[in-house]
N, C-alpha and C positions, 0 to 999 in steps of 0.2 A: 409125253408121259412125264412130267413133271415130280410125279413121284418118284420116280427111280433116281432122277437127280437129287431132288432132297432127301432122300436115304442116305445117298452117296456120301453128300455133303455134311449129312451129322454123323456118318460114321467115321468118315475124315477125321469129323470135330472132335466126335470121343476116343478115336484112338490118341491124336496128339494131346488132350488132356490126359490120357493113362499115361505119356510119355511123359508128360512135366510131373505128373505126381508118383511115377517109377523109371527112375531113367534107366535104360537099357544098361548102363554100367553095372548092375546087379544082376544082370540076366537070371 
């Protein structure tokens, strides 16, 4: 299931992009 990896892997993606455009420093 291929899909569940690539979900995996773009929500990876978008969390560490929310990361660099709000760094947890502001919680």
């Amino acid at each position: 299931m291929a899909d569940l990896d690539g979900m995996e892997m773009i929500e990876a993606r978008h969390v560490a992009e929310a990361i660099q455009y709000r760094p947890r420093g502001r919680g």
